[in-house]
Each structure stands twice: as structure tokens, then as C-alpha cells.
C-alpha positions, 0 to 999 in steps of 0.5 A: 944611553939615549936613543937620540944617536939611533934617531939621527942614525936611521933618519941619516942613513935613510936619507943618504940610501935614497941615492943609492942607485946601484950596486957591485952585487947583491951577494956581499961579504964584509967585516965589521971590526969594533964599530960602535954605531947604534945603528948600520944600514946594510943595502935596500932592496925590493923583493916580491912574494917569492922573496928571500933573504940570508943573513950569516954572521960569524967570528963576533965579538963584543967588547965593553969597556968594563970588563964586568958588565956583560951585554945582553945578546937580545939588544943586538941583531939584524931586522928588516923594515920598510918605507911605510915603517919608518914614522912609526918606528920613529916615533916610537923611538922619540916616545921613548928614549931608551927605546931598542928598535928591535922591540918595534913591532913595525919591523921585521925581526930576523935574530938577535946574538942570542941565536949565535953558537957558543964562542969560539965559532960565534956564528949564525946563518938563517934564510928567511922567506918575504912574504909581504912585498915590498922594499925593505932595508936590511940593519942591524942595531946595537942598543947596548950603551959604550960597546964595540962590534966586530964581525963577519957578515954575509948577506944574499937577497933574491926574489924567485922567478916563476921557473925557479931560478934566483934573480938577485936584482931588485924588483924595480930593477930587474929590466936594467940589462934589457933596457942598458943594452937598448940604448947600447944599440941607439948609441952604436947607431948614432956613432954610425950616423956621426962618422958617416957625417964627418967622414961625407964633411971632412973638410970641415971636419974639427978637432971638436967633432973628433971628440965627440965620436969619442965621447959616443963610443965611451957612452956605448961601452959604457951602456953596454958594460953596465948591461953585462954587469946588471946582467951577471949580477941578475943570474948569479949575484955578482958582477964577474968583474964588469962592475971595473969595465963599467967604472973605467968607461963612466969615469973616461965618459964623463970628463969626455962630456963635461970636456966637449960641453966646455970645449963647444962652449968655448968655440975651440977649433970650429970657432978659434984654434986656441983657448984663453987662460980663463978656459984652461983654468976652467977644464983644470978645476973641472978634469980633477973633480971629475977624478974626485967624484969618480972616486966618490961614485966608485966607493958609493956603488963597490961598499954600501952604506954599512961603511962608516963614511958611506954618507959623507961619500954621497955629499963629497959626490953631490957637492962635486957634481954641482960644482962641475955643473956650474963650471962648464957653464961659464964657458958659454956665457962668456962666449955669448958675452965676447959675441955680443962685445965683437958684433959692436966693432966688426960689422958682421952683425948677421954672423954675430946675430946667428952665433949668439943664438946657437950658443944661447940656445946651447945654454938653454939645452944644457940648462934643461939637461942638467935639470933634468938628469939631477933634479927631475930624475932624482924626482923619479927616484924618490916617488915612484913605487919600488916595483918602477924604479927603473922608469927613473933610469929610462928617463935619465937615459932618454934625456941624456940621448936626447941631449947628444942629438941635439948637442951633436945636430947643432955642431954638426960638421956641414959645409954650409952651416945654417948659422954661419953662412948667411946673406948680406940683406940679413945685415940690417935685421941682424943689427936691429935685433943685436941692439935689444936689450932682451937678447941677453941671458 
């Protein structure tokens, strides 16, 4: 059999693993059944010197399809390998196509099926201590040519703390419950200070400012759901069903923001009391894909990539995100473009000139926020040692706060709005500057 099916395999799965960002648990139990993949990545994880993996396998079976040819137990097993091992083994395996990985001496070998118990029970269970540092993939490889495995797997990773206890998180994400509950904190302050300003400027108070107090305590108990949840996960390797909360608040969260930015975007209730059938079309394409990839992120983060279509999970999760980024920015452009059209009809070129900037600056915000929190933070990701991948979910966080406060300050309920509320002798420059040809996107 050729061993270019497990080249694309680790490089596909290696790929697709960088955007794993967390997971339901470290402790996890699964059941493959007559899977015929080369190769299966379990989790990623970085431990460090007083690391610890266990692995135990039970109820295994191989099936061929000639039934008198026996495959050999030593070309199926479960090994660890890292980062800096990948081009080796790589190129091992260009080198040599009936290469087997588990003939690499770039990789750690855990057991192959030789180690399991005689059939019935077929079982194996082994703790193996890291003694090197570092971010290793747990997998395991099938180089015997047309067989099928089926099997029950149990994996436990944890590094110890220095009194002994067992932290079952990463290493670089270990101050995640710490850091969650901070912005947790920020947030709960925030809404504080949102309700305090609606409730000092409630006559001018809208349906939109009332939407956005509910989109900063969805993100609040989201913070702090996602903080028990990477807290319980830290001490006992398990959510203990926080992992639910967490994704019922991420999922009401999410269309809340996307729904307010097309909604400011729009200039519902502050600006005009309805909205144009384009708009609704809009939030209808807009709503149901947030249902979708809400879907992808739930399958993403409760599995793991030992499913067999965990990457085509990650590309339905990418491609809707993009879409829905793109989408809520049509909004605003042509509201800016309506602007632009009315200030040439109803001689209020100051108000005209002063909305424009607030929605072109809006744009430029959103713009800079969705750059950041999909490409810079992705960035992140992918360079920082593994030790600092929770930098990566410090920037994101901070962005994201950045970008409610300045979203909420420049739609904030006050009686008289810098950019509405203007003086006559501002008409002739308004005029002058609306008649550039440069003020546009």
C-alpha cells in the first residue's frame, strides 16, 4: 500500500489541529468502529516535565477483507510526536513510500497491538510519563494495507503541579479560568456603567441601546461560563457540564452581536423606525448561519479531530464565519451611500456630514475588529510557543472589550449627540466637505 494516503492524512490533520482552540475535556472516551484511516489524530496537548500521558484501548478488533491473511499487530499503534518532528517524519515518509510512522525514530512510541491481552478482552492500558517538554499530538497509525479498526479508547493528559495535584489543562492554557473571569468582571462593570447611561437618558433611550445591554450580559455569562468550564476541566478533567452553558450563551452571544452591528449599521430605531427589505434579507441570511456555525463550533470543541469529518467541520466553521463578516458589513455601506444620496436633496449638510463620519467610522472599527480577532489572533496562535497560547486568547479578549466600548461610546443614548446636534455656521463647511470626492470608502 502506498504511503501517500498517510502523508496527506498527518499533513490534513496537522493543519485543521492548529484551530483547535479548546476542548470539552482532557479526559476523553471514544469508540472507533471500522474505521480504515491510516492515520487518526486524538487532541494536542503541552505538557511539561512532570507530564503524563494514559492511553487504554479495549474491545479491539481488525477486520480484512481476506480472511486468511493476518495483520501484523506491530503496524498498528498509538505514538506521540511533536511540532519540530513533523518535517522529518515527513520526509521519511516521501523517502519511502511503504514507509510505517511508527518506524520513525522521530516520534515517541507508545504500544502497538502486539502489547494487547489475548482476545476476548483485547485490551491494553499503560501511563507514560513526558519527560521532554513540549506540545506533542497523541495518534495512532494503521500501516496495514485494506484493514478496518474498531475499538474503544480512553485518553488522560495532565501535567503535575508542583504539590502534586493533577492539572489536566495545557500548559499554555492553564490561566484561561483566571483570565475568563477577569473580563468577566470588566464586563459585569461595563453593563453597570450601560445601564446607569440609559437609565440618566431614558428619554432618548432606543429599542438598539436595549439590545446591546443584552449582548454585554450574554458576553458576561459567557466569560464566566467559559471560566468554570476551563476551571473544572483544570482540576478534574472534565466540564461538569459548564461545556452546555457555555455554548447556549456563545451561540445567543453571537447572533446578538452580529444582529446589533447590522442593526447600527442599518440605523434601526435611532435613525429610522424600520427596516428595508434588503436589511431583513440581510439578518435572514445572516441569523441561520450563525445557527450553522454554531452547530460547527459545538461538533469542533464536544469531538475532536479522531471524527472522521472533524476537518470538514472546521472549513464549514471558517467559510460560514467569513460569509457572516462580509454580510454584516453591507449594512453600513449603504447606509453611508443613502447619506451621501440624501444630503444632496435636504439641505442639512452638517447633520448629513456628521452621520456620515459616525457610520464611516463605525465601518473602519469593524473593519479593524474583524481583522484582528480572525487573522492577528489566528497569527497568535500559530507563532507563539505553546507554553503562551493563552496570549492569544488575552489579545482576542482584549479586542473584543476594545471594540464594545467603542461601539457602545459612539452609539451611546445622550441627549445631545456630538454628531447630531449641530450649529447652522457649520452648513457651509459640512457642504464643501460633502462635495469631495475622497469622502467616500
Amino acid at each position: 500500500m502506498t504511503r501517500l494516503p498517510i502523508f496527506v492524512a498527518l499533513l490534513l490533520l496537522l493543519s485543521a489541529a492548529s484551530f483547535i482552540t479548546r476542548t470539552s475535556a482532557e479526559i476523553k472516551s471514544l469508540t472507533i468502529s471500522d474505521d480504515d484511516r491510516p492515520m487518526i489524530l486524538f487532541e494536542k496537548f503541552g505538557f511539561t516535565r512532570s507530564g503524563h500521558v494514559s492511553v487504554s484501548v479495549s474491545s479491539v478488533s481488525v477486520t480484512s477483507p481476506s480472511a486468511t491473511t493476518i495483520p501484523d499487530p506491530s503496524r498498528l499503534g498509538f505514538f506521540l510526536m511533536s511540532e519540530e518532528s513533523l518535517l522529518q517524519v515527513l520526509l521519511e515518509i516521501q523517502q519511502n513510500p511503504r514507509f510505517c510512522v511508527l518506524d520513525s525514530s522521530y516520534v515517541l512510541h507508545l504500544f502497538t497491538f502486539h502489547d494487547l491481552s489475548p482476545p476476548p478482552s483485547s485490551k491494553y492500558e499503560h501511563l507514560y510519563p513526558v519527560t521532554s517538554p513540549n506540545e506533542y499530538s497523541l495518534f495512532f497509525v494503521n500501516c496495514v494495507p485494506d484493514t478496518k479498526i474498531s475499538m474503544k479508547v480512553r485518553t488522560e493528559m495532565y501535567n503535575l503541579d508542583p504539590n502534586g495535584s493533577k492539572d489536566y489543562l495545557p500548559a499554555g492554557s492553564t490561566r484561561l479560568p483566571g483570565l475568563y473571569f477577569l473580563f468577566f468582571l470588566g464586563y459585569l462593570a461595563f453593563l453597570g456603567l450601560w445601564g446607569y447611561a440609559c437609565w440618566v437618558n431614558k428619554r432618548v433611550v432606543h429599542r438598539i441601546h436595549v439590545l446591546m445591554a443584552a449582548l454585554l450580559l450574554m458576553k458576561a455569562l459567557n466569560l464566566i461560563c467559559a471560566a468554570e468550564d476551563k476551571h473544572y476541566v483544570k482540576v478534574t478533567g472534565t466540564p461538569h457540564g459548564w461545556d452546555v452553558l457555555f455554548y447556549i450563551f456563545q451561540f445567543i452571544r453571537v447572533v446578538l452581536l452580529f444582529t446589533v452591528i447590522v442593526l447600527i449599521g442599518t440605523g434601526w430605531s435611532f435613525l429610522k423606525p424600520f427596516l428595508q427589505e434588503k436589511e431583513k434579507n440581510v439578518l435572514m441570511v445572516v441569523v441561520p448561519l450563525q445557527v450553522l456555525a454554531n452547530i460547527a463550533s459545538i461538533v469542533i470543541g464536544e469531538t475532536g479531530p479522531f471524527i472522521k469529518d472533524w476537518v470538514t467541520w472546521n472549513q464549514v466553521f471558517l467559510l460560514v464565519d467569513i460569509v457572516c463578516c462580509c454580510a454584516i458589513l453591507f449594512p453600513i455601506v449603504w447606509s453611508i451611500r443613502s447619506l451621501r444620496e440624501t444630503s444632496k436633496t435636504d439641505g442639512k449638510a452638517a447633520r448629513n456630514l456628521a452621520k456620515l463620519t459616525l457610520f464611516r467610522q463605525f465601518y473602519i472599527v469593524v473593519i479593524g475588529y474583524l481583522y484582528f480577532t480572525r487573522i492577528v489572533v489566528f497569527a497568535l496562535k500559530t507563532i507563539a510557543a505553546y507554553k503562551y497560547q493563552w496570549v492569544s486568547n488575552a489579545a482576542e479578549e482584549i479586542a473584543s472589550l476594545a471594540f464594545y466600548m467603542v461601539m457602545f461610546y459612539m452609539f451611546r443614548p445622550v441627549e445631545k449627540n456630538e454628531y447630531f446636534v449641530l450649529d447652522d455656521e457649520d452648513e457651509e463647511a459640512a457642504e464643501l466637505a460633502l462635495k469631495e470626492d475622497d469622502f467616500d470608502l
